[in-house]
C-alpha positions as a Markdown table, in Angstrom:
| # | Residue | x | y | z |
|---|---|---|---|---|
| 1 | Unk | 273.2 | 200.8 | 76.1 |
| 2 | Unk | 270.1 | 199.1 | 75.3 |
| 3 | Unk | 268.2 | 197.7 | 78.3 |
| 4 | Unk | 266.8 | 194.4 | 78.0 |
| 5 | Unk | 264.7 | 192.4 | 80.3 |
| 6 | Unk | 264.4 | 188.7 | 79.8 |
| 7 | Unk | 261.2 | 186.4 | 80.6 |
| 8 | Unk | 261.1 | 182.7 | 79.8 |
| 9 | Unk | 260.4 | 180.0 | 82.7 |
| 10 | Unk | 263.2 | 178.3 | 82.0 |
| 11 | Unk | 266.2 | 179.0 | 84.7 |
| 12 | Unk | 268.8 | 177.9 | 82.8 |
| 13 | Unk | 267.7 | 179.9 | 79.3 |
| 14 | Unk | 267.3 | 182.8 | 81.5 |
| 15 | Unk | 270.4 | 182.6 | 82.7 |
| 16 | Unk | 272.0 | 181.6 | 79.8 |
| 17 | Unk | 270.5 | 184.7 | 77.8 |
| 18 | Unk | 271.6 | 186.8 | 80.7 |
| 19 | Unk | 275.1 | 185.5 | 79.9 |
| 20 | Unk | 275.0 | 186.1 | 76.3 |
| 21 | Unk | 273.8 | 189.8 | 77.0 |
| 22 | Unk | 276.6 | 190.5 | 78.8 |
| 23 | Unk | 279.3 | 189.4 | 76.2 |
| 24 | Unk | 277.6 | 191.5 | 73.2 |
| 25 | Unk | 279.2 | 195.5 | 73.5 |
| 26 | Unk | 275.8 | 197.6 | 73.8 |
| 27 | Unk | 273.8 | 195.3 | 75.5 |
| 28 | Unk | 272.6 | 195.2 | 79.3 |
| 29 | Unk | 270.2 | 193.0 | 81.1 |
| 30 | Unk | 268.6 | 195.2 | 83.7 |
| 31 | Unk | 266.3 | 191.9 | 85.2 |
| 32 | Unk | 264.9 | 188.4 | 84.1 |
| 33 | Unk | 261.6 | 187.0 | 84.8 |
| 34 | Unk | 260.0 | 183.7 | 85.4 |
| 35 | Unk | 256.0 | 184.4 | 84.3 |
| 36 | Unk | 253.8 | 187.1 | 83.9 |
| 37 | Unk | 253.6 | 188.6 | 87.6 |
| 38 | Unk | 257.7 | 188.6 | 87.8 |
| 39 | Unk | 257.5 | 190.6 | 84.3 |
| 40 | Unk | 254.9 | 193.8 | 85.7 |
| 41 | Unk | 257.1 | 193.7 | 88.6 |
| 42 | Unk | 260.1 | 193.7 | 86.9 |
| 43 | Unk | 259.6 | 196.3 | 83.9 |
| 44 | Unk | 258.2 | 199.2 | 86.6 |
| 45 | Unk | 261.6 | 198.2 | 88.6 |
| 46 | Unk | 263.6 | 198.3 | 85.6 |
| 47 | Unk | 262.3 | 200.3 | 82.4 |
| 48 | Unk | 263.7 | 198.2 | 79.5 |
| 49 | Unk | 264.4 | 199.5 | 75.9 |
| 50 | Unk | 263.1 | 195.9 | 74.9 |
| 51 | Unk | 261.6 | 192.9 | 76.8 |
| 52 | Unk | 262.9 | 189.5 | 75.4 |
| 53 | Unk | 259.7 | 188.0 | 75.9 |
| 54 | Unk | 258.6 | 183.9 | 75.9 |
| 55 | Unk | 256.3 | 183.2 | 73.6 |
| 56 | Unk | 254.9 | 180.1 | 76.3 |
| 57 | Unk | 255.7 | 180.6 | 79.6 |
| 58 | Unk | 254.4 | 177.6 | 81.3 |
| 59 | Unk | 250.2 | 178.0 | 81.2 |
| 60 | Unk | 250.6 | 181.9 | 80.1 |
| 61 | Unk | 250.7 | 183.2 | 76.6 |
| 62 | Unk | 253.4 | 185.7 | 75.6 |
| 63 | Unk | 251.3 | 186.8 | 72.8 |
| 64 | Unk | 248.8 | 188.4 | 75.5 |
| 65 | Unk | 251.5 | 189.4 | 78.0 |
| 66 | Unk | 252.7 | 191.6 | 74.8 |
| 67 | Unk | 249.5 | 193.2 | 74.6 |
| 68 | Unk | 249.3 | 193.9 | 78.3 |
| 69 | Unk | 252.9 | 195.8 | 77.8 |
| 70 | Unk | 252.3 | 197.4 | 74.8 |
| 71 | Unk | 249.4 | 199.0 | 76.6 |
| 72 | Unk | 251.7 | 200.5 | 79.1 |
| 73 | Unk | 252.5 | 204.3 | 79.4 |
| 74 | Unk | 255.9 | 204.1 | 77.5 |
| 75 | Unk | 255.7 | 200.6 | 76.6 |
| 76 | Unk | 259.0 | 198.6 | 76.0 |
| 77 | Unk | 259.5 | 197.8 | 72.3 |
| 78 | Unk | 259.2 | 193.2 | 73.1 |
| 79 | Unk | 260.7 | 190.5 | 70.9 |
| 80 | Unk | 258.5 | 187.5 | 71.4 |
| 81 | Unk | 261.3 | 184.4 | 71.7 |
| 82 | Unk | 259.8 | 180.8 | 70.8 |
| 83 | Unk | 261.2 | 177.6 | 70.3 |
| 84 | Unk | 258.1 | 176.5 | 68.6 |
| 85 | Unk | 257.3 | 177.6 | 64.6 |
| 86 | Unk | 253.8 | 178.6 | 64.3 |
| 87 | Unk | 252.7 | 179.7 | 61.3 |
| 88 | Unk | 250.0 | 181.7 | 63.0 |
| 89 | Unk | 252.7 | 183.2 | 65.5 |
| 90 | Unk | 254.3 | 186.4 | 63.3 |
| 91 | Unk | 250.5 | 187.6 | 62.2 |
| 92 | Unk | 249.5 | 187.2 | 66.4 |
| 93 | Unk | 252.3 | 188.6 | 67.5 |
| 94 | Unk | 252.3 | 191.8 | 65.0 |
| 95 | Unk | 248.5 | 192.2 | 66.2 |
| 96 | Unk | 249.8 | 192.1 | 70.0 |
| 97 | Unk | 252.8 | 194.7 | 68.7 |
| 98 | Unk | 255.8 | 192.8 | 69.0 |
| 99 | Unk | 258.3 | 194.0 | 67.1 |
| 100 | Unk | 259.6 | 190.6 | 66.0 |
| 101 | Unk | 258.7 | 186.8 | 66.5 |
| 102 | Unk | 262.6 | 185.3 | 66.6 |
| 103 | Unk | 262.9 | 181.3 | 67.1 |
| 104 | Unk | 264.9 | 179.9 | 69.8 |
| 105 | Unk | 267.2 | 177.9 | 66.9 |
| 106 | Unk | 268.2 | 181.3 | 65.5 |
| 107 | Unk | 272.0 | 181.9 | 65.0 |
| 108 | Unk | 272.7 | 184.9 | 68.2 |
| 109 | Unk | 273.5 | 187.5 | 64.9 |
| 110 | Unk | 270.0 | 187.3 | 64.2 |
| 111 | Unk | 268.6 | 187.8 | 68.2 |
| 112 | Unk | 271.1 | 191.1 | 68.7 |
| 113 | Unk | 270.1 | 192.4 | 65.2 |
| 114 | Unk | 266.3 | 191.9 | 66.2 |
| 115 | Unk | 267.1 | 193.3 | 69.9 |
| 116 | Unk | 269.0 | 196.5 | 68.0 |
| 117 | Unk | 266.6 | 196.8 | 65.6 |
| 118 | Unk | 263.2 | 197.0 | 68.3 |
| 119 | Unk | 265.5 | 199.4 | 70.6 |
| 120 | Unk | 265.5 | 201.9 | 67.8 |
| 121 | Unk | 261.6 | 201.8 | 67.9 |
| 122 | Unk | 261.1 | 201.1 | 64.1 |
| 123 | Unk | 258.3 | 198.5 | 63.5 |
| 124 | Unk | 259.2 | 195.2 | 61.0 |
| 125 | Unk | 257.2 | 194.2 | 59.0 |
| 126 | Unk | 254.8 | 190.5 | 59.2 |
């Protein structure tokens, strides 16, 4: 089973991802989170194979939250989730060691494939 944790400040996205999660075969969601604080708390609580990360969640930046967990003693593999294109995003987001920069509009396929794909620990390229 791959362990996911979710963060985005949205209630009903979390919830809805939560959802989703639980309908895919090989998937669990072991917590969500609302901002930064909730995520540290949550990932020593729950030790996720990948954190389903908000790339703006509210006045924080996902980009630096994704450097603060990559710098943990076995770090989570993190997805960075955005419903915003940025050109800039991938290249930041690489730098921070996100494994992949999916948009919010994505078809599902593509979010499990990238969730799959960061659990095994192989790096994508920018």
């Amino acid at each position: 089973m791959i362990r996911v944790l979710v963060v985005d400040d949205h209630p009903v996205l979390r919830a809805g991802l939560e959802a989703v999660l639980r309908t895919e075969p090989g998937f669990v969601c072991v917590g969500t989170a609302a901002d930064g604080h909730e995520l540290l708390a949550a990932l020593r609580h729950t030790r996720p194979d990948v954190v389903l990360l908000d790339w703006r969640l509210g006045d924080e930046d996902g980009v630096a939250l994704c450097r603060t967990l990559r710098a943990e003693t076995a770090p989570p593999e993190v997805v960075l989730y955005t419903a915003t294109a940025d050109p800039g995003l991938e290249g930041q987001a690489s730098a921070a060691g996100a494994y992949a920069v999916i948009e919010k509009s994505a078809d599902i396929d593509e979010l499990f494939d990238a969730l799959r794909l960061a659990a095994r620990g192989g790096r994508q390229a920018a």
